[in-house]
N, C-alpha and C positions, 0 to 999 in steps of 0.2 A: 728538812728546813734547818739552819743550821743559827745556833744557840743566837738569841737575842742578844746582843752584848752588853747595852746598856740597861736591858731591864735586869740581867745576870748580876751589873754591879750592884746597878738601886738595891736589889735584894738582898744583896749581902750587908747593904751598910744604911742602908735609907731609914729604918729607924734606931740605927743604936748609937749611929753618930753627935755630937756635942753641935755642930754646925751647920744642916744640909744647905749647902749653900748653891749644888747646881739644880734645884727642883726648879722644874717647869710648870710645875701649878703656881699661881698666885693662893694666899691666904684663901683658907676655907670662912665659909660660914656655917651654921648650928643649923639644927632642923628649926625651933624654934624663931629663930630670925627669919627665916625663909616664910613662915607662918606668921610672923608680923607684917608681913609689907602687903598681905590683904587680911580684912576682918573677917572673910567668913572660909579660911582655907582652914583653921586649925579642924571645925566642925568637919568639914571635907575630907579633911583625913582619918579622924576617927572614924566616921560611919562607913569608910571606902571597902570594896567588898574584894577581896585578898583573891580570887582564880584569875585563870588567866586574863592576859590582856589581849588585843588584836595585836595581831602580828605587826603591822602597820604602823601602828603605834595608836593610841587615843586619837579624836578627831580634834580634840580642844589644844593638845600638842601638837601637832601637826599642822593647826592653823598659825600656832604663834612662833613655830620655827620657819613656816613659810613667808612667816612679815617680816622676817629680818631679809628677806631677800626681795628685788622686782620682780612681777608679771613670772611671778610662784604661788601656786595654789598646794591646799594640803594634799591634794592629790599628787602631787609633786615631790612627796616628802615618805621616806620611809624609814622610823625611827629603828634604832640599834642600840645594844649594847655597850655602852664606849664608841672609841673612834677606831680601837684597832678593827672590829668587828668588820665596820664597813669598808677598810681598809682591805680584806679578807671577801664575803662575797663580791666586792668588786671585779677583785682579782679572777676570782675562780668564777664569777660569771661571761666575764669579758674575755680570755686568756684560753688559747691550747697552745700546747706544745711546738716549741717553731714560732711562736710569733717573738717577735721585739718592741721594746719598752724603750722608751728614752725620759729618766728622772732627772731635775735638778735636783744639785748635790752642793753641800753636807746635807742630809736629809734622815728621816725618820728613818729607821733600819725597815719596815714592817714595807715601804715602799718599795723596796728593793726583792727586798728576801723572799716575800708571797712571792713574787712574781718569776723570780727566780726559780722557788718551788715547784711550783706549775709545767715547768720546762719552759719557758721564757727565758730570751738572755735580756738585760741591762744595760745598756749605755749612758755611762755618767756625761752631766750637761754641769760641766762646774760652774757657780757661783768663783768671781774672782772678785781678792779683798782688796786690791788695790783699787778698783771698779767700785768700793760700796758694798761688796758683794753682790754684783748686780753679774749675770750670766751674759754673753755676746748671743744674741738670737741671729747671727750670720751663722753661728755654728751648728744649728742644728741642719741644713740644708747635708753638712758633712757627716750627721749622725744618722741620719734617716735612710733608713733599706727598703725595700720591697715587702719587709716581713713586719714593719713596726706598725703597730694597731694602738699604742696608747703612746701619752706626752702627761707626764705626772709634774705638775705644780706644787710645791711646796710654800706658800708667799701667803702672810711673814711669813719668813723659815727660821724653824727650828735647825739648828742650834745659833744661827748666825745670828739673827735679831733682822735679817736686809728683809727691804720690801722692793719686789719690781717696780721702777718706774712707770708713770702712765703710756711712754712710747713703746716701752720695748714687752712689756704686758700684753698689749695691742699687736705687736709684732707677732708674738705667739703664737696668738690667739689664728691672726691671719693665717698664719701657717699651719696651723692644726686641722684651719679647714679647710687650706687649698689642698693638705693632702691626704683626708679625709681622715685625720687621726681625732681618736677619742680624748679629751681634756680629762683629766684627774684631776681637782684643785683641792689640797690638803688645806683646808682655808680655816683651821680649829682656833688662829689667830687673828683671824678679820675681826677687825674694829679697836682692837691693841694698838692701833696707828700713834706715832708719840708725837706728832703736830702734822705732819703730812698728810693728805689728801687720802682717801679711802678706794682702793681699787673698787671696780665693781666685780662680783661674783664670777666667775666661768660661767655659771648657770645661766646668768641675766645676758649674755652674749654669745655663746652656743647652745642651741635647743639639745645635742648631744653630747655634753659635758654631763659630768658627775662632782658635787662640790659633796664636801665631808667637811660636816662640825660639830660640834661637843660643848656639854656644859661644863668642862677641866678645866679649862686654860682661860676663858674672857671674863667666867660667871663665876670661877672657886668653888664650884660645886662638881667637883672630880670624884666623890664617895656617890654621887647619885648613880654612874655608868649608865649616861645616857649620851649618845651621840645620833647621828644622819646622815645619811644619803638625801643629795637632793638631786634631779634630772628632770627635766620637760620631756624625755625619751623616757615614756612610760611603756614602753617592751623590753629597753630597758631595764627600767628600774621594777617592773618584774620581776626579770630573771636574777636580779641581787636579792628580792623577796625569797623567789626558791631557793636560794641558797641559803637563806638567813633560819629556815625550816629545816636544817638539819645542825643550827648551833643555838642560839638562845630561843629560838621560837618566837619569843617576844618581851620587852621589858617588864620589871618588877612596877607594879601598880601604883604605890607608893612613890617611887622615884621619877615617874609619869607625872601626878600630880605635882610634888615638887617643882619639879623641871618647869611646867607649866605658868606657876604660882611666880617664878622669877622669871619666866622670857616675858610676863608682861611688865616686869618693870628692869627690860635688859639694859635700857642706857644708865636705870644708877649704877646696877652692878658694874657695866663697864668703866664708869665713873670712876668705882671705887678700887677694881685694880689700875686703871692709868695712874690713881694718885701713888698709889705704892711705889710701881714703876718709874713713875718719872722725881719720886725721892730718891729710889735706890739708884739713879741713873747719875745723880749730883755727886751720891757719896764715894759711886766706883769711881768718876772721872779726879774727884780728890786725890784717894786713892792713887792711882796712878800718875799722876803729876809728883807725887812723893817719889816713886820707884819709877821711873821713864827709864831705866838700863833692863828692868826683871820683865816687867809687865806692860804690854798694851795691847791697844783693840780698836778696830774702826767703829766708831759708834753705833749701836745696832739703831733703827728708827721706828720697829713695830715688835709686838709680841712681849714675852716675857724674858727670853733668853738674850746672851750675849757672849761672843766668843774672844777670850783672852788670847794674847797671844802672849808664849812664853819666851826668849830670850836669855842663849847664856846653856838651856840643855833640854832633856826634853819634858813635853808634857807631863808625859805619863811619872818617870821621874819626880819630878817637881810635886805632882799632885799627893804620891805616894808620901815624899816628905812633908810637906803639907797635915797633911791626915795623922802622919804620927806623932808630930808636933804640937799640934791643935786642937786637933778633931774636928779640924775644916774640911768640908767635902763639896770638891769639883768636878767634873767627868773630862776626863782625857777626849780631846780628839778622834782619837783611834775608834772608841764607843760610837760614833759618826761615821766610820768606813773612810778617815781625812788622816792626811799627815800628821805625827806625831809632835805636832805644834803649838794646839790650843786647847784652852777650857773652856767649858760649859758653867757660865755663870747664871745663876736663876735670877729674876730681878722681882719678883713679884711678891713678897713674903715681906714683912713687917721686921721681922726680926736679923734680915740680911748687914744691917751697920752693925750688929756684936760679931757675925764673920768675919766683916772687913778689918774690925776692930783688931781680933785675933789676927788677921794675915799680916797686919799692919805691925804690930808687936814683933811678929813674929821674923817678918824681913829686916825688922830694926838690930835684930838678936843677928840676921846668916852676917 
């Protein structure tokens, strides 16, 4: 499998940096907050008995990740360790060697690369930015072989911020099943919608779809590593059980309850990273109306991310000076598997206007 690239960078700079400005989590909350929003969770979790958990996950979690979704029950639902996890037995339970994948792209590396791993090959389905970043679904008719067994969604996508339209969503969808291909919907961003309309689920529309979500990216609760699998195809979702049996076994008890204690109150939390969001949204478009030669971007419309476009040299460049300048940190393009063109801006953190702040000074100085 070959080296993560953008987890390689985070690593190196994610906490020693003065500015993280391309994080894809929104603002954490405390344990103790999380234990405010009901009165009888704090007791709940001291007396909670520390062995294992079901592999499955809790049945009390499992119902309240099933209510974010339609005509989903908890038997429906097989919690994981984070989102890469399920990202991983997906792959390796769905997947031999010789078959083909078709991802939209810029996309998470981990959608690619497992599958890659495996002996799968990849066909990139690009997102185009003149479009919205919205994909042409005329084009998959020209992607699709005889050997391709999966159609991986990434919508919001990471890094772009685009969401598929209600038409061409639908389009996909159709085509997944006229040709009997399996849906992946990386959906860790559903409900981040920044005024548009809410797709529905893959799940709620192919009984043999697999949707994947997380408490990181909608809820700020990314130190729990808890994410899902969810599929109505319970042979399925099985055989990503057997897999999940020879890597976490099952989540941390603790983080179970948590989890739990906030998906029943998931529209404030969503509440409270849209407000961030759609602050940090006013500040970048500022931003750039100062610098319209250095910098721009098609405005993302869900999620937390947003992809800059650089002008004048390249990303990677650009970022490098950036960082030694400031101690402003953005992720290159390149980090995405995309032309050496854009950055990864984070929009979800409270403290993103002293980045801008700094980048702003800072173009005022080139």
């Amino acid at each position: 499998m070959r080296p993560f690239a953008l987890e390689r960078y985070l690593a190196q700079h994610e906490f020693s940096v003065r500015h993280l400005a391309c994080a894809s989590d929104p603002d954490t909350l405390r344990v103790h907050d999380v234990l405010a929003l009901e009165p009888t969770a704090r007791d709940r979790l001291l007396t909670l008995s520390l062995g294992y958990t079901e592999t499955k996950g809790s049945l009390d979690l499992r119902e309240a990740i099933a209510a974010l979704y339609k005509g989903v029950s908890a038997a429906d639902v097989l919690v994981h360790v984070g989102a890469e996890e399920p990202i991983f037995t997906f792959f390796k339970a769905t997947l031999s060697p010789g078959d083909h994948v078709i991802a939209l792209t810029p996309t998470y590396q981990s959608l690619t690369s497992v599958a890659e791993s495996l002996g799968a090959s990849v066909s990139r389905w690009d997102a185009r930015e003149a479009d919205g970043w919205q994909p042409d679904p005329s084009e998959l008719a020209r992607l699709v072989t005889p050997a391709t067994k999966v159609l991986v969604l990434n919508t919001p996508q990471n890094p772009t911020g685009g969401l598929l339209s209600p038409d061409r969503f639908a389009a996909v969808c159709d085509f997944a099943a006229s040709r009997g291909l399996r849906l992946l919907g990386d959906e860790v961003y559903r409900g981040l919608e920044h005024g548009g309309p809410r797709l529905p689920s893959v799940v709620e529309v192919d009984e043999r779809a697999v949707s994947l979500g997380a408490m990181a990216k909608v809820y700020g609760l990314a130190g729990l590593r808890i994410g899902w699998a969810v599929s109505r195809d319970r042979a399925h979702l099985a055989r990503l059980e057997a897999v999940k049996d020879f890597l976490s076994i099952c989540a941390p008890a603790p983080s179970e309850l948590l989890a739990t204690v906030a998906l029943h109150h998931a529209e404030l939390l969503r509440a409270r990273t849209l407000s961030t969001v759609r602050a940090n949204l006013a500040a970048v478009d500022a931003l750039l109306q100062r610098f319209p030669g250095t910098l721009s971007w098609t405005r993302p419309v869900a999620g937390t991310t947003g992809f800059l476009r650089v002008h004048g040299e390249s990303a990677r460049a650009f970022s490098e000076r950036l960082l030694a300048g400031t101690g402003v940190l953005l992720a290159p393009s390149t980090l995405f598997d995309w032309p050496d063109t854009h950055l990864r801006i984070g929009l979800g953190r409270g403290a993103l206007p002293e980045a801008l702040a700094a980048l702003s000074a800072w173009l005022e100085r080139a």
